[in-house]
N, C-alpha and C positions, 0 to 999 in steps of 0.2 A: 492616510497612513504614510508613515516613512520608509522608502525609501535607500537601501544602503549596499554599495559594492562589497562583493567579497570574491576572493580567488580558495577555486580548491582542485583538490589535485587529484586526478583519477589516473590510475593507469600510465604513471610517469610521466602526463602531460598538467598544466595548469589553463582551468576556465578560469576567465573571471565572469561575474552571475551581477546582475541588479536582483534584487530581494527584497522583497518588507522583511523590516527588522526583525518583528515578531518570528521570522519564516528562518532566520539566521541555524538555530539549534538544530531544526529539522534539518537545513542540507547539509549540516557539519556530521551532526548523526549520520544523517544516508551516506555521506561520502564517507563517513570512515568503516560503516558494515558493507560497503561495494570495496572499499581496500581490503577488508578482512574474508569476503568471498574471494573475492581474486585472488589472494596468497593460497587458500583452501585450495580452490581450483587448478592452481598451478602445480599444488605440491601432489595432488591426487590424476591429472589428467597431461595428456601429454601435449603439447601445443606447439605452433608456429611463431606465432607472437601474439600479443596482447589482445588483438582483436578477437582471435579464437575464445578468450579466456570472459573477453564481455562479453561477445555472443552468447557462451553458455550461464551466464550469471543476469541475461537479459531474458533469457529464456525460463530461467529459472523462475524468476520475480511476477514476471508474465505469467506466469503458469499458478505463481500463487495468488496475484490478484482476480486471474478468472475464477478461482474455484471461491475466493472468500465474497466475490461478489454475487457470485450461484448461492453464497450460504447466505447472503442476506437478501435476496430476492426469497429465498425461498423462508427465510425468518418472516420477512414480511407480507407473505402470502398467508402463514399460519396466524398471524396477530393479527392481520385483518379476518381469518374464519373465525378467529376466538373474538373478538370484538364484537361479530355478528351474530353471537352464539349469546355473548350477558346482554347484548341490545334486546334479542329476543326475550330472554324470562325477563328482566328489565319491563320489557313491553306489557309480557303479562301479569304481570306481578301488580304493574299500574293500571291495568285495567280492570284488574279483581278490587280494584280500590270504589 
């Protein structure tokens, strides 16, 4: 894989980032809906400085990846009983044969 520097800007500061290319779309996306939270957050909650404002937009993101990975723990606890359920008549079906 290649490879490639990029600088982006969160929060009035500038990272620069090593990345695979392919990976480039993703952090310009995420960096610009983490700039689009932040103005949100700013215009709606009252703050110190910047860090109050990613703390709460950190906390936010976190809170949504725990729940969506609760929902596919539990998707894939249900496709595995259903899976065990047509392996069953499956079974039987072949054994009436």
């Amino acid at each position: 894989m290649e490879e490639i520097s990029i600088t982006v800007r969160i929060a009035d500061r500038q990272y620069k980032l090593t990345i695979e290319k392919d990976e480039e779309e993703v952090f310009r996306r995420a960096t610009k809906l983490l700039s689009e939270k932040l103005m949100e957050y700013a215009q709606n909650y009252a703050f110190k400085d910047k860090q109050d404002l990613l703390a709460l937009v950190a906390l936010q993101y976190t809170t949504s990846s725990l729940k969506f990975e609760e929902q596919l723990s539990f998707n894939d606890s249900e496709l595995v009983l259903k899976l065990n359920e047509i392996d069953n008549v499956l079974n039987k079906n072949i054994s009436a044969f």
